[in-house]
C-alpha positions as CSV (number, residue, x, y, z in Angstrom):
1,X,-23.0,-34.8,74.4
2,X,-20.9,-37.2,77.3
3,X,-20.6,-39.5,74.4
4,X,-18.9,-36.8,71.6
5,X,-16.7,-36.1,74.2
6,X,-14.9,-39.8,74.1
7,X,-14.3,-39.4,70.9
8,X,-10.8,-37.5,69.7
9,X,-11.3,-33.9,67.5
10,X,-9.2,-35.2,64.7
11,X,-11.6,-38.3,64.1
12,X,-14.8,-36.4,64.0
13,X,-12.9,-33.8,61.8
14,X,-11.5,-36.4,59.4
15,X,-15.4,-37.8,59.5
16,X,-16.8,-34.5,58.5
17,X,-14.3,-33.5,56.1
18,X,-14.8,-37.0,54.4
19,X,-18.2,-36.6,54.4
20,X,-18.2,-32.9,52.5
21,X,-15.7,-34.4,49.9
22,X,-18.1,-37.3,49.2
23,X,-21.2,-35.1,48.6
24,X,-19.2,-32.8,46.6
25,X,-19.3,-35.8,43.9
26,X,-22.1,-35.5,41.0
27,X,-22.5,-31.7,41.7
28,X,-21.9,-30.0,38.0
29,X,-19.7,-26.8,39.7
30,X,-17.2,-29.3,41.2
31,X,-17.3,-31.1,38.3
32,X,-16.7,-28.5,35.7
33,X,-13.9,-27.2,38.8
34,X,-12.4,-30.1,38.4
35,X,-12.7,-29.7,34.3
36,X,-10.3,-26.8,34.4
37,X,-7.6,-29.2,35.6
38,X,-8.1,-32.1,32.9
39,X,-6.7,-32.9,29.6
40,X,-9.5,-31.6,27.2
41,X,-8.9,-34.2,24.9
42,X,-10.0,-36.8,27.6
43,X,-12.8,-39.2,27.2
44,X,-14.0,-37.9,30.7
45,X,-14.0,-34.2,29.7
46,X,-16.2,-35.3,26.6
47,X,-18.6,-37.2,28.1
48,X,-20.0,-34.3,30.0
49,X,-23.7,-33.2,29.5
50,X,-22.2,-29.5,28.7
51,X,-20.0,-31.2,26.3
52,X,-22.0,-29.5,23.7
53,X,-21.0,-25.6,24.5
54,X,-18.1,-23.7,23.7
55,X,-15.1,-24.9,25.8
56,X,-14.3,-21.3,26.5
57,X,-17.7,-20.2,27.1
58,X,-17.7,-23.3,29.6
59,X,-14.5,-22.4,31.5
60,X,-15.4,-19.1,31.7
61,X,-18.7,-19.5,33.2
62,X,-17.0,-21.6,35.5
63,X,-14.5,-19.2,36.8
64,X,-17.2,-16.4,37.2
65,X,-19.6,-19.1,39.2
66,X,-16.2,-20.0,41.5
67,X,-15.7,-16.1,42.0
68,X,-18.9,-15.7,43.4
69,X,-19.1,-18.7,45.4
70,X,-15.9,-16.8,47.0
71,X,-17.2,-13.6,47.3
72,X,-20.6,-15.0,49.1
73,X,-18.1,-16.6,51.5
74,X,-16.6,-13.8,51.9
75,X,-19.7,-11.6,52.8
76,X,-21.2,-14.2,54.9
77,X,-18.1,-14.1,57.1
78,X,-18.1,-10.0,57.2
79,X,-19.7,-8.0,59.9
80,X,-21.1,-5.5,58.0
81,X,-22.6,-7.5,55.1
82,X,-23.0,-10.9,56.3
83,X,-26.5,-9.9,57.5
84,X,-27.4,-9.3,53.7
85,X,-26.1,-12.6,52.5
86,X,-29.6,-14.1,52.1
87,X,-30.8,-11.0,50.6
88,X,-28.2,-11.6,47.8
89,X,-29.2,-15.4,47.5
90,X,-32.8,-14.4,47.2
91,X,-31.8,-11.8,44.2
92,X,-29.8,-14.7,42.3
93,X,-33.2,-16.1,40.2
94,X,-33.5,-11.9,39.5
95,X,-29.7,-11.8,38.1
96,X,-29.8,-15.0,35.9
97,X,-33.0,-13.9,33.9
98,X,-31.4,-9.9,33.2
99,X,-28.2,-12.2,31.8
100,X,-30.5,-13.9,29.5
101,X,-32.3,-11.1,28.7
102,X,-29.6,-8.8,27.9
103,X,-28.1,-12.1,25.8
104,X,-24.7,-11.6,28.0
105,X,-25.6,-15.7,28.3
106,X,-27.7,-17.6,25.6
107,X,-30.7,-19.4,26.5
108,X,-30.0,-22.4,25.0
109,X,-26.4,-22.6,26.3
110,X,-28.0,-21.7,30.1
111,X,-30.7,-24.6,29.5
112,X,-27.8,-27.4,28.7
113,X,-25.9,-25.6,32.2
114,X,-29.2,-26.4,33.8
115,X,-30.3,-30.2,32.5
């Protein structure tokens, strides 16, 4: 701990923020987050492995998925529901099989999502 404290707040800041940004790379949400904000004709935004679904279907999935991430923030944070928070993770498997289920999502378009 003697030796964190030589070191100035901003630097370890700007290390931990650089290392979040760096590990966001290769993960398919940030990647299709990113998506929203390219060209669609691009050769990047075609070489994607969910290349092969709907574009809408894709950027739609993509805003609910964002939405949720949001709202799980915002749970975690609260004081009255942030003791629940890994309740609701633990229910997520539960809520992605009723989706397929009740064909609100196709399996075959949720098995490209998830290769």
């Amino acid at each position: 701990r003697t030796l964190l404290s030589y070191i100035p707040l901003p630097v370890l800041s700007g290390v931990f923020l650089y290392l979040g940004f760096t590990s966001l790379q290769g993960l398919e949400l940030w990647d299709r987050t990113l998506g929203l904000f390219r060209d669609a004709s691009s050769a990047i935004a075609k070489s994607k492995r969910w290349s092969g679904l709907d574009a809408k279907f894709t950027t739609g999935l993509t805003v609910v998925q964002i939405a949720c991430v949001l709202l799980m923030m915002k749970v975690t944070k609260s004081s009255r529901f942030g003791v629940i928070s890994p309740l609701i993770i633990a229910l997520l498997p539960l809520v992605r099989r009723v989706l397929i289920q009740s064909r609100l999502i196709p399996k075959p378009a949720m098995d490209v999502l998830d290769s």
